[in-house]
C-alpha positions in Angstrom: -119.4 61.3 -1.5 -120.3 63.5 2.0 -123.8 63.7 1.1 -124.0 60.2 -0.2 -122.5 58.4 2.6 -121.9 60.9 5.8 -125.2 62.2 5.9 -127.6 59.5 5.2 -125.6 57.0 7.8 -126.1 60.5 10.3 -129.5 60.8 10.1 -130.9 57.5 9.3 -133.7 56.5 12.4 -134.2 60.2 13.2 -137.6 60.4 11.6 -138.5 58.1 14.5 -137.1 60.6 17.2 -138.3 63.6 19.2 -135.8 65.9 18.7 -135.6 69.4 20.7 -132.9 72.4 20.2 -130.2 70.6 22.2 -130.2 67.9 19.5 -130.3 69.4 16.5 -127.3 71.6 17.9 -125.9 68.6 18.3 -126.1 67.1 14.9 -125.1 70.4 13.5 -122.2 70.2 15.2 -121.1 66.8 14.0 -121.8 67.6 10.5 -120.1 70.2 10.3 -117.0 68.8 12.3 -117.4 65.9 9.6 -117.5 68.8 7.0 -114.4 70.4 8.2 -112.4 67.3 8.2 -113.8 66.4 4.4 -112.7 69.9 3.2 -109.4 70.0 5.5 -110.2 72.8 7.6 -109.3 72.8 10.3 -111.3 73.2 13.6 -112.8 76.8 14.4 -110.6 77.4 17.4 -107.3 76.7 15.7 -108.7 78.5 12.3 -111.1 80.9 13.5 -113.6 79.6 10.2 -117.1 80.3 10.6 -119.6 77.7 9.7 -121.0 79.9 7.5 -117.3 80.1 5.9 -117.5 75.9 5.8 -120.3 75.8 3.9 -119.3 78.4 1.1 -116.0 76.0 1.0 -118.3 72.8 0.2 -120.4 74.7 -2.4 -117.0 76.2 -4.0 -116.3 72.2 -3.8 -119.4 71.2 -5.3 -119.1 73.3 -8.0 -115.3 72.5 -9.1 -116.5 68.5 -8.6 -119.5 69.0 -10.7 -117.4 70.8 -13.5 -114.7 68.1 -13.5 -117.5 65.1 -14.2 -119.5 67.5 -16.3 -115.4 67.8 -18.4 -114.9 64.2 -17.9 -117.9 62.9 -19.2 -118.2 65.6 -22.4 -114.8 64.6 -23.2 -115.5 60.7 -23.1 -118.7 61.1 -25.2 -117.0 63.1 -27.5 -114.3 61.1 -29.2 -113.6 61.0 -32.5 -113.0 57.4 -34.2 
């Protein structure tokens, strides 16, 4: 859902854009902050997470949400009538 909505509305026009360090800081920033808040962490001066500690979160979370559809979905295609 993160990637599908958060990210597209976040970067949508910046193609357009001449972008230096400052912004792309910037937009790191936010993403992760929106990242944080997805994933219930909470922010690196009251938890002391790394971004680097974020993003390991959101994979671990990718991973458990693809095996639940990947359950899901054998379980419905497998039923026995």
């Amino acid at each position: 859902m993160f990637h599908t909505v958060v990210v597209p509305t976040l970067t949508y026009g910046l193609d357009r854009l001449t972008l230096d360090t400052r912004h792309l800081k910037r937009i790191d920033g936010l993403y992760f902050r929106l990242l944080r808040r997805v994933l219930r962490i909470k922010a690196s001066y009251h938890s002391q997470a790394s971004n680097q500690t974020v993003w390991v979160s959101k994979q671990k979370a990718d991973l458990l949400h693809f095996h639940k559809e990947l359950l899901r979905n054998s379980s419905s295609s497998y039923s026995f009538h």
